[in-house]
Backbone as CSV, one residue per row, in Angstrom:
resi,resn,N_x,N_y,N_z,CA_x,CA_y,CA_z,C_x,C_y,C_z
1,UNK,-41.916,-11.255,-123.684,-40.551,-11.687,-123.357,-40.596,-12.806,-122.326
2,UNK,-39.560,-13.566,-122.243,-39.560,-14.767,-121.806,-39.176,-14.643,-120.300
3,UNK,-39.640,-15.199,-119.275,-38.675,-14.904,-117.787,-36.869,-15.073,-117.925
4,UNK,-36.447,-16.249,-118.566,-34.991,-16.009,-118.956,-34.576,-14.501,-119.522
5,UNK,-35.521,-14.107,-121.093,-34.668,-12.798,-121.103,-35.075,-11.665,-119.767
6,UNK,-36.410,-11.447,-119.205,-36.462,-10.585,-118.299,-35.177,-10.559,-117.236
7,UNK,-34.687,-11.707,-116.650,-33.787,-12.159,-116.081,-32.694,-11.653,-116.832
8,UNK,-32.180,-11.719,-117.937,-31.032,-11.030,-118.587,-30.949,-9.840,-119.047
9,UNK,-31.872,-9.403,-119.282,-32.257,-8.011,-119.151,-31.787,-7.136,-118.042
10,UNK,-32.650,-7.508,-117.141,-32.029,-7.270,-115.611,-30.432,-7.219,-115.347
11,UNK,-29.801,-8.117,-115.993,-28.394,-8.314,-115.354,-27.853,-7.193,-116.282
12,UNK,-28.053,-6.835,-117.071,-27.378,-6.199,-118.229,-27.430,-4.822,-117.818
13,UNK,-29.013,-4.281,-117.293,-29.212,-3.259,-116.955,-27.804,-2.889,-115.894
14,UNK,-28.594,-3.516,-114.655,-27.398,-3.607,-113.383,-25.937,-3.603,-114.105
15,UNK,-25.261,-3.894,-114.543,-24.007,-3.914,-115.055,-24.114,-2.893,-115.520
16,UNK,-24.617,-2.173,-116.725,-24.911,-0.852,-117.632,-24.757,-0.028,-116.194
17,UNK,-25.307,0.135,-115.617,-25.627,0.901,-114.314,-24.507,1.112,-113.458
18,UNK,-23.697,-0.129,-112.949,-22.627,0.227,-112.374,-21.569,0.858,-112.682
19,UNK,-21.529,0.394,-114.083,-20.583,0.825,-115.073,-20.393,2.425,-115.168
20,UNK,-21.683,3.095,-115.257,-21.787,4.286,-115.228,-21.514,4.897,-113.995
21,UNK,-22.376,4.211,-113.193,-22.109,4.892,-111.316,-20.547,4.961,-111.144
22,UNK,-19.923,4.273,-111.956,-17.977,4.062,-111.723,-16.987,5.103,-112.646
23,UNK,-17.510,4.596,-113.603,-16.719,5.459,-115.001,-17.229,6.382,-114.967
24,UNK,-18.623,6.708,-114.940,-19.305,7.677,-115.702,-19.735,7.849,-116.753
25,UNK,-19.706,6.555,-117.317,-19.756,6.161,-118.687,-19.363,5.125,-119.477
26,UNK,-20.010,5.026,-120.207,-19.824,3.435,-121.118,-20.400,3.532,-122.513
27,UNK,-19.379,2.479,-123.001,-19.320,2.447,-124.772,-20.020,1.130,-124.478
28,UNK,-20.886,1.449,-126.088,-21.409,0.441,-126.433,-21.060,-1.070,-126.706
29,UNK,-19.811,-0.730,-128.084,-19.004,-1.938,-127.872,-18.901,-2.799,-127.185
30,UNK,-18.001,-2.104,-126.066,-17.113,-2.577,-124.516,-18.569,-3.535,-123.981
31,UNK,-19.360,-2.658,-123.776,-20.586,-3.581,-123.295,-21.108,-4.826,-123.834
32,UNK,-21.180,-4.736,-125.029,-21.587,-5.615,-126.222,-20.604,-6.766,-125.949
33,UNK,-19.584,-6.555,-125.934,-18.512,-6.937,-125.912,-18.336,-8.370,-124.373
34,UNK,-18.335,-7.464,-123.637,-18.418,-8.408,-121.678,-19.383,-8.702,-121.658
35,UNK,-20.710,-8.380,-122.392,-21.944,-9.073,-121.524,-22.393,-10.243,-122.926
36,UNK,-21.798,-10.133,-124.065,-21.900,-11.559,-125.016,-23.090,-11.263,-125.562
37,UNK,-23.312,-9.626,-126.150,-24.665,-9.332,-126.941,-24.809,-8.538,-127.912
38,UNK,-25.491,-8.582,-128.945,-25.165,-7.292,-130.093,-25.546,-5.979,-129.407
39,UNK,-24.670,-5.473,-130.133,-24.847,-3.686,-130.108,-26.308,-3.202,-129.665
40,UNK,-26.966,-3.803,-130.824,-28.283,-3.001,-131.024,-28.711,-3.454,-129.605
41,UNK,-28.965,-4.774,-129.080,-29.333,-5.188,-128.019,-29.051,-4.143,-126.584
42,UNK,-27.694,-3.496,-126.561,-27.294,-2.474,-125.473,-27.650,-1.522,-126.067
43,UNK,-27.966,-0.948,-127.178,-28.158,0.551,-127.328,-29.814,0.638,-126.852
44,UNK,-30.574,-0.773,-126.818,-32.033,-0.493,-126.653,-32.137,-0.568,-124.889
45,UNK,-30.841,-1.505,-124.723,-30.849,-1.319,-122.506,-30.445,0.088,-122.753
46,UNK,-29.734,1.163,-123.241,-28.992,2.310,-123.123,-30.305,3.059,-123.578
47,UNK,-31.380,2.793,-123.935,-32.571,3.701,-124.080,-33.573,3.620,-123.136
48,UNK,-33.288,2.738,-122.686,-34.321,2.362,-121.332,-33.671,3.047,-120.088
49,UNK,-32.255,2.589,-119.875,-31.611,3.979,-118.849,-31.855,5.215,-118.884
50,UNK,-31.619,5.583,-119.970,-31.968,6.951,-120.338,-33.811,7.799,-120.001
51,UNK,-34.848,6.737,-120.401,-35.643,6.876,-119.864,-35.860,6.970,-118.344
52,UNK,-35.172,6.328,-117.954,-35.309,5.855,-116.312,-34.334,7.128,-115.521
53,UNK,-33.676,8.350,-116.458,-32.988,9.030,-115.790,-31.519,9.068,-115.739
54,UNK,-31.343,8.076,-115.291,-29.834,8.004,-115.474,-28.536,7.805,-115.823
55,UNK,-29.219,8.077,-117.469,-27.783,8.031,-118.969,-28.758,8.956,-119.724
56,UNK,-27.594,9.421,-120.118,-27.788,10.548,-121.588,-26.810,9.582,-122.994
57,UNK,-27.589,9.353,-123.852,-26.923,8.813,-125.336,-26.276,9.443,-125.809
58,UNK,-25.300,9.025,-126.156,-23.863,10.162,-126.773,-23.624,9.170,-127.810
59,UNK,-22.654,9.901,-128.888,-21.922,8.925,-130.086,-21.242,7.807,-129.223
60,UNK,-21.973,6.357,-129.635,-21.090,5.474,-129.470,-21.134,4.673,-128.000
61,UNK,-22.008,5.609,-127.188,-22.300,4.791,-125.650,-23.530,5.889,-125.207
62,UNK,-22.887,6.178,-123.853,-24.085,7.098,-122.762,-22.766,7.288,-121.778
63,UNK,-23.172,8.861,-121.064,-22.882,9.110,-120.201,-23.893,9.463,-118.952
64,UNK,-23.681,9.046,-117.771,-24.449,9.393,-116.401,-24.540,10.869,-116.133
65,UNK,-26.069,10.818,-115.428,-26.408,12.153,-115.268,-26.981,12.213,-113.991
66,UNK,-27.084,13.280,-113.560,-28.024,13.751,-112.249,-29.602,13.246,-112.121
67,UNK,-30.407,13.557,-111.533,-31.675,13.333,-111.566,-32.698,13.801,-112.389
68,UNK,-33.658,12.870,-112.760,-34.313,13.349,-113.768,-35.631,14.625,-112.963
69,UNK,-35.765,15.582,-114.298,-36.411,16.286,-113.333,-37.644,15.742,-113.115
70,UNK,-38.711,16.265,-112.455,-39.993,15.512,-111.719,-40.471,15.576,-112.808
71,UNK,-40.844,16.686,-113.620,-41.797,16.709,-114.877,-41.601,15.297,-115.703
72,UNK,-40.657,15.021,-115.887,-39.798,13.977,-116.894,-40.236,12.620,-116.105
73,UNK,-39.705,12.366,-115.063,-40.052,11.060,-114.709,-41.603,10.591,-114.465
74,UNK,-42.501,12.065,-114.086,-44.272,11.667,-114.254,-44.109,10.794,-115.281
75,UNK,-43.709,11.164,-116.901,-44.296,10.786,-117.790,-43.864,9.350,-118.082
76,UNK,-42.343,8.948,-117.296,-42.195,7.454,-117.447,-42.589,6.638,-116.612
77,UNK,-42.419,5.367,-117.668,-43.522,3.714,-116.908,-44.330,4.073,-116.104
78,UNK,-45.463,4.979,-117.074,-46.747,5.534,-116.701,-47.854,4.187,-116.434
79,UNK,-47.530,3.486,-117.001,-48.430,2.353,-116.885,-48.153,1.196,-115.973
80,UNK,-47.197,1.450,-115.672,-46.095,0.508,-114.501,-47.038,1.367,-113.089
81,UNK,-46.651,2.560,-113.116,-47.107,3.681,-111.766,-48.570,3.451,-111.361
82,UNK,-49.465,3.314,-112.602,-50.922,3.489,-112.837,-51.402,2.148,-111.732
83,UNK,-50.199,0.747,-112.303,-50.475,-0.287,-111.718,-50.256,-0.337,-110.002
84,UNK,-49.372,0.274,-109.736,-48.739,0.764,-108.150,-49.620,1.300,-107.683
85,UNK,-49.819,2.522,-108.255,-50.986,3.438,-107.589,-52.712,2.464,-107.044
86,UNK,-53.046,1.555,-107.802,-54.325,1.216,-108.004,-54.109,0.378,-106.280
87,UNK,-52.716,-0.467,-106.818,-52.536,-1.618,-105.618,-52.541,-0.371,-103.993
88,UNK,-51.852,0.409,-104.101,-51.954,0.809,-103.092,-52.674,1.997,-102.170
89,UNK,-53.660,2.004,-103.012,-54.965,3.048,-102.615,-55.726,2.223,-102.269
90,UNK,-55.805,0.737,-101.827,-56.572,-0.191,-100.690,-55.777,0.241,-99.696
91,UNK,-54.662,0.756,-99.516,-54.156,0.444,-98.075,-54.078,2.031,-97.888
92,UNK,-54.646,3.072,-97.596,-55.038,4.203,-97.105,-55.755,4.107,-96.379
93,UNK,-55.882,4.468,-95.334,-56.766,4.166,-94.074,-57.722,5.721,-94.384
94,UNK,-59.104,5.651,-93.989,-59.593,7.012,-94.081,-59.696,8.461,-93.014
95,UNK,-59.088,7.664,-91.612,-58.790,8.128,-90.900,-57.159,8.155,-90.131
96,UNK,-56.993,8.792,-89.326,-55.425,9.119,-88.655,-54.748,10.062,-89.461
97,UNK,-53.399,9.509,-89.449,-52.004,10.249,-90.701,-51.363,9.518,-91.315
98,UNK,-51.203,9.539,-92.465,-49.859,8.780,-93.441,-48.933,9.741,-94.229
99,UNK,-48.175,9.466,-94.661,-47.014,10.022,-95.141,-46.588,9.558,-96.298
100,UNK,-46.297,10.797,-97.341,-46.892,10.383,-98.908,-45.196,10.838,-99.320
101,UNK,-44.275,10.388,-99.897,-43.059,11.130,-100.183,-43.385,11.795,-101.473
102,UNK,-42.222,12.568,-102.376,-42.413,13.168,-103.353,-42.340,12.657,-104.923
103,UNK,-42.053,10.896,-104.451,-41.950,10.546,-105.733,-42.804,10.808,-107.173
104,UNK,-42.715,10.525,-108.314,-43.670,10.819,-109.164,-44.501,9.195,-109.206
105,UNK,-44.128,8.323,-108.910,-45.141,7.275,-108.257,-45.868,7.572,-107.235
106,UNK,-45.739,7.946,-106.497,-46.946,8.251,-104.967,-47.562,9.486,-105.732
107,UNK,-47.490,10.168,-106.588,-47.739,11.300,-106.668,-49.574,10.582,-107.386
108,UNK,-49.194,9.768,-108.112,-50.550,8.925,-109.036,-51.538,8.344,-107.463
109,UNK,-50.764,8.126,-106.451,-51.400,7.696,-105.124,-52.350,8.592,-104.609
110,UNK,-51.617,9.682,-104.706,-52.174,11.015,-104.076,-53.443,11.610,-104.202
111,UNK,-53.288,11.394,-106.308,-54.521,11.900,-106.926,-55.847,11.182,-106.677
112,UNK,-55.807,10.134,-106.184,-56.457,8.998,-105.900,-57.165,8.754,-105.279
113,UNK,-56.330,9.557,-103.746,-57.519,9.172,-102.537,-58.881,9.841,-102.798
114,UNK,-59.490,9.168,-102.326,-61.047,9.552,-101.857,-61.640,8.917,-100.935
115,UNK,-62.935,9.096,-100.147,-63.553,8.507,-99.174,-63.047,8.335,-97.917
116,UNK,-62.076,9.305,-97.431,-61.652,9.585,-96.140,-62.931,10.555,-95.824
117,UNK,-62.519,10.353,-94.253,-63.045,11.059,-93.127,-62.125,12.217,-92.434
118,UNK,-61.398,11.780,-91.911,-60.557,12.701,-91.106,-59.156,12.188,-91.115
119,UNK,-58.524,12.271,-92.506,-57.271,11.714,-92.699,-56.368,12.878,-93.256
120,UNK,-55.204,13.076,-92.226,-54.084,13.418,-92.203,-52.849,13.234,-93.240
121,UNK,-52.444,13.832,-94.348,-51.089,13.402,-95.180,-50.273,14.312,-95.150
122,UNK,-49.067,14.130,-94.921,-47.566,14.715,-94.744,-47.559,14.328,-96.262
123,UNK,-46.344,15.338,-96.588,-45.323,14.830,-97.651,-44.610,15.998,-98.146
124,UNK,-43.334,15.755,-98.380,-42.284,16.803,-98.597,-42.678,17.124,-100.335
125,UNK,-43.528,16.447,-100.644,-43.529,16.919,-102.198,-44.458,18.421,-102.689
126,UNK,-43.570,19.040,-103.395,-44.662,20.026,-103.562,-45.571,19.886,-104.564
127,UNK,-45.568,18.933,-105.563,-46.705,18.544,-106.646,-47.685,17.693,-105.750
128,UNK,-47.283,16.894,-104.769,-48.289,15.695,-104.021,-48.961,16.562,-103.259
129,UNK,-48.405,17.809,-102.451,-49.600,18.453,-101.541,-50.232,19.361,-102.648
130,UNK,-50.451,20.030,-103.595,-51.023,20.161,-104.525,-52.018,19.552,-104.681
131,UNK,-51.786,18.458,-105.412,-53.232,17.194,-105.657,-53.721,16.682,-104.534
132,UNK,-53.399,17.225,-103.357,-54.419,16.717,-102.242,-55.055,17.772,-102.270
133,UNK,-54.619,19.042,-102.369,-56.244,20.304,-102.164,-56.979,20.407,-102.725
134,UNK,-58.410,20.219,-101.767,-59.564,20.312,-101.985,-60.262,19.001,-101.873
135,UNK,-59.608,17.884,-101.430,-60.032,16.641,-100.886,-60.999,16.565,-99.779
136,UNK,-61.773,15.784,-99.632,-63.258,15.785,-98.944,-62.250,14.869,-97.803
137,UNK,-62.283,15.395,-96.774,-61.906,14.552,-95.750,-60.810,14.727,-95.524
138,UNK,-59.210,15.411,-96.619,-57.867,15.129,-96.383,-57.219,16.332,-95.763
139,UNK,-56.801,16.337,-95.150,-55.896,17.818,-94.206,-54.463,17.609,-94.804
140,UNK,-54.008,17.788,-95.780,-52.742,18.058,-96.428,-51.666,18.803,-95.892
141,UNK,-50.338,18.059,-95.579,-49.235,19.106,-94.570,-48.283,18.883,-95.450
142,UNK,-47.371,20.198,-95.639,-46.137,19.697,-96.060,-45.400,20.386,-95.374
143,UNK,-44.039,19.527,-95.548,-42.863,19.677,-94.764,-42.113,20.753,-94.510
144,UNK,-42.643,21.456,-95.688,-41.453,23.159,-95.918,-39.941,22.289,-96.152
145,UNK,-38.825,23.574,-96.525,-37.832,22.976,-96.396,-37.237,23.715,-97.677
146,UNK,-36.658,23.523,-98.238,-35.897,23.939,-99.750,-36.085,23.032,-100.876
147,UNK,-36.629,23.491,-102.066,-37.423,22.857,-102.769,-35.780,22.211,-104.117
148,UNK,-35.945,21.127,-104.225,-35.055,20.684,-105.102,-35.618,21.105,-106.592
149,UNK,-34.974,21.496,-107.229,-35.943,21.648,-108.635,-35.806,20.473,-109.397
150,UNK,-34.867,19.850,-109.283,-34.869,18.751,-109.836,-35.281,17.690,-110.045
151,UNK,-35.810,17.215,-108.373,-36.574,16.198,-107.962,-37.971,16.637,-107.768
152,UNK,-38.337,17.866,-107.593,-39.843,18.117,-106.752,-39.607,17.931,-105.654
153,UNK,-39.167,17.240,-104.675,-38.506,17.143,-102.969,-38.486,18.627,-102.439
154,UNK,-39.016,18.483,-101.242,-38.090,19.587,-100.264,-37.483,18.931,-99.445
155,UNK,-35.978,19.469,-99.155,-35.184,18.708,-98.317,-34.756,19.809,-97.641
156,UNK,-33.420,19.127,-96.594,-33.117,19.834,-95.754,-33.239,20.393,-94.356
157,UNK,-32.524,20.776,-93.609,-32.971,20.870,-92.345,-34.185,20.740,-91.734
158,UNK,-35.003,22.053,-92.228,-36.534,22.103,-91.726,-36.939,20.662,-92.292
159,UNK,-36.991,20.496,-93.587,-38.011,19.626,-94.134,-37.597,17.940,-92.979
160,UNK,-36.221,18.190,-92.648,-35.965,16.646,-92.023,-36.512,16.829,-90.545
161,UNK,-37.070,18.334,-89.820,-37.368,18.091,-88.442,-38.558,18.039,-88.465
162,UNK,-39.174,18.804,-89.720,-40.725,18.823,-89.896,-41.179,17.280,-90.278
163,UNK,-40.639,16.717,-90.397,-40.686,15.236,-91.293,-40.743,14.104,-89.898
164,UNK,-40.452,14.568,-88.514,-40.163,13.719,-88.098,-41.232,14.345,-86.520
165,UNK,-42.184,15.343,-87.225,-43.364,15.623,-85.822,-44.674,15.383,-86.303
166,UNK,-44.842,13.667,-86.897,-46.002,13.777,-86.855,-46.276,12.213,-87.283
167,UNK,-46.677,11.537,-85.885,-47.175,10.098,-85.778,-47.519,9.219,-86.890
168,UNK,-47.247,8.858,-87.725,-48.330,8.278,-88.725,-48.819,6.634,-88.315
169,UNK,-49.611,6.400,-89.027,-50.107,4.806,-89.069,-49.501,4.368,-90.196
170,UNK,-48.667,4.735,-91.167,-48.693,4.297,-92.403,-47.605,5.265,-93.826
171,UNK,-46.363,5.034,-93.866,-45.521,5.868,-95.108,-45.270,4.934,-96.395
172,UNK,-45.537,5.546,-97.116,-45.609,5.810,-98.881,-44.330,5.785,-99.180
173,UNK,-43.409,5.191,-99.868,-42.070,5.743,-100.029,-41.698,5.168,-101.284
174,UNK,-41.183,5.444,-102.590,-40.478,5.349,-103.574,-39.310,5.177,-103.825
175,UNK,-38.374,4.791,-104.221,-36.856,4.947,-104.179,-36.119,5.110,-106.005
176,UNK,-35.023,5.469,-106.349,-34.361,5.702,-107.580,-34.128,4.836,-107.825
177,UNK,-33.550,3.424,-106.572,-33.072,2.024,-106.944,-33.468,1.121,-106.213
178,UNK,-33.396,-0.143,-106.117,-33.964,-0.917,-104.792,-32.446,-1.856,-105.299
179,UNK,-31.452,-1.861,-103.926,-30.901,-3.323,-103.985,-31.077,-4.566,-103.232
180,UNK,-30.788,-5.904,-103.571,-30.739,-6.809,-102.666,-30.069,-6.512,-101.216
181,UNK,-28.900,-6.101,-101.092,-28.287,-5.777,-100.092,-28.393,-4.766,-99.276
182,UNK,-28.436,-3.270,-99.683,-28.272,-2.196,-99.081,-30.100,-1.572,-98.930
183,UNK,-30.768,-2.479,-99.778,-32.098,-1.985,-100.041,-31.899,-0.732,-100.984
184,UNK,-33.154,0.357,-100.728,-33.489,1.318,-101.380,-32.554,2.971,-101.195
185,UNK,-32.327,3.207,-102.219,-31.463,4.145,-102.998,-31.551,5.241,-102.984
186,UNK,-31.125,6.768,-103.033,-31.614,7.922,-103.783,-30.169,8.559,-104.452
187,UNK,-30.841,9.658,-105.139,-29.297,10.511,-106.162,-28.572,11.160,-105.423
188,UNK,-29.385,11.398,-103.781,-28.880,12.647,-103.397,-29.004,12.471,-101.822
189,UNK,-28.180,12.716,-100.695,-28.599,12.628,-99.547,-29.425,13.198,-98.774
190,UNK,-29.866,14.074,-99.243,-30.952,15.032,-98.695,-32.073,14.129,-98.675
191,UNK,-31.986,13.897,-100.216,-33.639,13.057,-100.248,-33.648,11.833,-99.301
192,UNK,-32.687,11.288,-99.104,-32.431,9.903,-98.415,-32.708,10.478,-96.934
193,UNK,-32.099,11.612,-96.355,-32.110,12.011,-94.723,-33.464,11.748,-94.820
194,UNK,-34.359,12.891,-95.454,-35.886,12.970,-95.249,-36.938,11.649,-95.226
195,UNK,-36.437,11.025,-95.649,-37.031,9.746,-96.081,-36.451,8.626,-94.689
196,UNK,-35.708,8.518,-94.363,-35.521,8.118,-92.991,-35.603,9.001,-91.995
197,UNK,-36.382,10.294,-91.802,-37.218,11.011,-90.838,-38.557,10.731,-90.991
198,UNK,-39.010,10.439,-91.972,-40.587,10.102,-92.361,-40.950,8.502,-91.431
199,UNK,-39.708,7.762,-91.848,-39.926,6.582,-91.479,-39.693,6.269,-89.963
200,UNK,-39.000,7.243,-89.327,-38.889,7.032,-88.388,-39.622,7.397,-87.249
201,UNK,-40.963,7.642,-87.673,-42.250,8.326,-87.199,-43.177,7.135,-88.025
202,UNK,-43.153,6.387,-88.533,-44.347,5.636,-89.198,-44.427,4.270,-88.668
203,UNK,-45.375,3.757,-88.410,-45.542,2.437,-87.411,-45.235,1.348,-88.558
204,UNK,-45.886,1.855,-90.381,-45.299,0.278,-91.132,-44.697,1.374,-92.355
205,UNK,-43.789,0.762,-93.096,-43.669,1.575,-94.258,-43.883,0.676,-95.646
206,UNK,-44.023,1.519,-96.368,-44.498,0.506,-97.829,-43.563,1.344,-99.132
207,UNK,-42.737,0.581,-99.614,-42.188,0.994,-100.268,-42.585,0.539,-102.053
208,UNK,-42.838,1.424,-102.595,-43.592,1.444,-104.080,-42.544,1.853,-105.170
209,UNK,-42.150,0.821,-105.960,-41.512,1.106,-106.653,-41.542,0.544,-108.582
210,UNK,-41.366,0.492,-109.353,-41.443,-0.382,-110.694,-40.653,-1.201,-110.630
211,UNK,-40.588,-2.654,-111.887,-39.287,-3.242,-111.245,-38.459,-2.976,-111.913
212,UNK,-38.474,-1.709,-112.871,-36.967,-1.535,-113.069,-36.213,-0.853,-112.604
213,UNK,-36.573,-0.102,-110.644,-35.563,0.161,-110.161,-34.964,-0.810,-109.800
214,UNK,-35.332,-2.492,-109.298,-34.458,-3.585,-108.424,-33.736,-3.636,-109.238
215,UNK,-32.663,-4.686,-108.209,-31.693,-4.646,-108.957,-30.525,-3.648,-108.844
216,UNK,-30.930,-3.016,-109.029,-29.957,-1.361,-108.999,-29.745,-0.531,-107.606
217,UNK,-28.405,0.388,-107.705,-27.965,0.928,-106.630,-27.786,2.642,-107.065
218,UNK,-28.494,3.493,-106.533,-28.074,4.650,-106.853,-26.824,5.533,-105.854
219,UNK,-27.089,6.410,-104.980,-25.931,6.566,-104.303,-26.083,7.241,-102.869
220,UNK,-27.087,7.143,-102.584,-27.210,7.481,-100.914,-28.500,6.403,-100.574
221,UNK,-28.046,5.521,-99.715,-28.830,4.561,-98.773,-29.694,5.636,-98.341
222,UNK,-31.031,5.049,-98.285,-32.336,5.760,-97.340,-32.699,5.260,-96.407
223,UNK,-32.505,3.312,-95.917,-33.013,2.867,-94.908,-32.391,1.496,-95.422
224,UNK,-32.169,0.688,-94.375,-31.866,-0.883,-94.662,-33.636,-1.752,-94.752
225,UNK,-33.327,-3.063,-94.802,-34.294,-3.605,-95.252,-35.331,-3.635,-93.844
226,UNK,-34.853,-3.917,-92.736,-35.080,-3.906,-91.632,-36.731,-2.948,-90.807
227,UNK,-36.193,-1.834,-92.100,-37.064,-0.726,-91.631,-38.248,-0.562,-92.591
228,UNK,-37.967,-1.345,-93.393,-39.480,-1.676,-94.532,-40.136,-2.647,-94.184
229,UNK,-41.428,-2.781,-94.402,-42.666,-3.891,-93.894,-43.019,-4.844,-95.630
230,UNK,-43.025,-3.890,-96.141,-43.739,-4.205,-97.788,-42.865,-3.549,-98.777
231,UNK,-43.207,-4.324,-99.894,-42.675,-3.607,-101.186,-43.793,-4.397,-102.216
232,UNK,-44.135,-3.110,-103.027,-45.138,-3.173,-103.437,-45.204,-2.725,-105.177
233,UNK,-45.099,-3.387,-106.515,-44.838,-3.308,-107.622,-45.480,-3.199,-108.782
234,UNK,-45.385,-3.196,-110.089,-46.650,-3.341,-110.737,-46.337,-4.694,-111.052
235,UNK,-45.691,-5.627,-111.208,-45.448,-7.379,-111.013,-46.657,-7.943,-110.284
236,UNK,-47.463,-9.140,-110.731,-48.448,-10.058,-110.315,-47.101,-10.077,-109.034
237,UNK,-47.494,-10.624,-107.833,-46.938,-10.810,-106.291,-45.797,-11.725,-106.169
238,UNK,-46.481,-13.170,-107.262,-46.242,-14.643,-107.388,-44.975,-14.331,-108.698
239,UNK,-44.581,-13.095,-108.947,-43.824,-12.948,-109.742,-41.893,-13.054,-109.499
240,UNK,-41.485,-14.398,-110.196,-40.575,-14.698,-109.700,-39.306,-13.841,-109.583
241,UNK,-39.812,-12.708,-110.199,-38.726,-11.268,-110.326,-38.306,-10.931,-108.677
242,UNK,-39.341,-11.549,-108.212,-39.942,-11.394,-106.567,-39.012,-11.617,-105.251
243,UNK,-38.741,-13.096,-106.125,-38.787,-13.919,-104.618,-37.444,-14.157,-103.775
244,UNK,-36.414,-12.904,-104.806,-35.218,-13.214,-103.596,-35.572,-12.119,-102.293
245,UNK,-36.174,-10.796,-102.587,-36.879,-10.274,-101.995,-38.163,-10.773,-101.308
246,UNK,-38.158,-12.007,-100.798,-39.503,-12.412,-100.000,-39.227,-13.022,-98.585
247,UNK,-37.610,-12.933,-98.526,-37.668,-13.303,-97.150,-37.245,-11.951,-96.610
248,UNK,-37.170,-10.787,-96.920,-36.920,-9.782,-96.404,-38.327,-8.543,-96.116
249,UNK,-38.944,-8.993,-96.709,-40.576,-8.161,-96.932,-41.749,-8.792,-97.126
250,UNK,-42.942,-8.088,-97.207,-43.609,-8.581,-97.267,-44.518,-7.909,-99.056
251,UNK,-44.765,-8.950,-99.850,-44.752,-8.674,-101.385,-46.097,-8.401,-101.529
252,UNK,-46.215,-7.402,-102.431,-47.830,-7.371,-102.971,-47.612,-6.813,-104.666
């Protein structure tokens, strides 16, 4: 595909997206219709939402849904994650603490490490402290807290005070959406509190995401741009998907 359609792609999504975050739903038509494209063209953006979690296909459009559960989202843009994961298992230090969230992207991070010494990982996820036991070198903590079934997350009180006693050099963080403006996203505020307790204990944060969350806004802010160092994708760096995001971060 061409950078023009990636670029229109993109816009279509985002629109598909708001549309839903508003109505709750959207016809195909109607879409077809305002954005100046055949049907088939939105029913294949309306299959890619749907993958991504947040539309269910109904006769004739999609309606918006809650979060996809963790099992479900492992298995999407597995090869997008594979690419994230690789980039950011150089930047694990083998010693101190870092902080791994529960996404099903960090989760491919997790499985990963090796060749620590005496390295420390937090993370509210209960599949991510999982795949750290039995690591040569890794002391695995998690947050406790109340386990979302939906997300894999523990949130909640404990998980947001436990989240916020323990120094790191370095947090892992994922988001549902990344926008230009408000930055990075979640479905739910819980997940968003915890995720600005993590960060607010971490000296840089790196936020890992595919690029088909940018663009998009889900519905509880986790942090402004301010409080991110990096954002980090499966996109070559020099990728112009990039660069309105380059005076706000730092790209890899």
């Amino acid at each position: 595909m061409s950078l023009s359609g990636n670029l229109a792609t993109e816009h279509r999504l985002v629109w598909i997206r708001e549309r839903l975050d508003n109505r709750g739903q959207v016809r195909i038509a109607d879409a077809a219709s305002h954005l100046d494209v055949s049907e088939m063209t939105i029913r294949r953006d309306l299959q890619e939402l749907e993958a991504q979690g947040v539309a269910r296909r109904v006769r004739g459009g999609a309606v918006a849904v809650g979060p996809l559960a963790f099992a479900d989202r492992h298995k999407t843009r597995a090869r997008a994650k594979a690419k994230i994961a690789a980039k950011l298992i150089e930047m694990v230090p083998s010693t101190g603490a870092v902080g791994i969230d529960a996404s099903s992207t960090l989760l491919r991070l997790a499985t990963s490490i090796e060749n620590t010494r005496d390295l420390i990982v937090l993370t509210n996820g209960w599949e991510t402290f999982h795949a750290l036991q039995g690591k040569a070198g890794v002391t695995p903590m998690l947050t406790g807290g109340q386990l979302d079934s939906r997300t894999g997350s523990l949130v909640g009180p404990i998980a947001y005070r436990a989240a916020g006693s323990l120094l790191m050099s370095r947090l892992f963080i994922s988001a549902a959406a990344v926008d230009l403006e408000f930055g990075p996203s979640e479905p739910c505020l819980e997940e968003a509190e915890v995720k600005r307790a993590l960060a607010g204990v971490s000296s840089e944060v790196v936020l890992a995401v595919d690029s088909s969350k940018l663009a998009a806004r889900s519905v509880a802010r986790s942090m402004p741009w301010e409080d991110i160092d990096m954002i980090v994708t499966e996109l070559d760096a020099a990728d112009p998907r990039l660069d309105e995001y380059r005076d706000l971060v730092d790209i890899r």
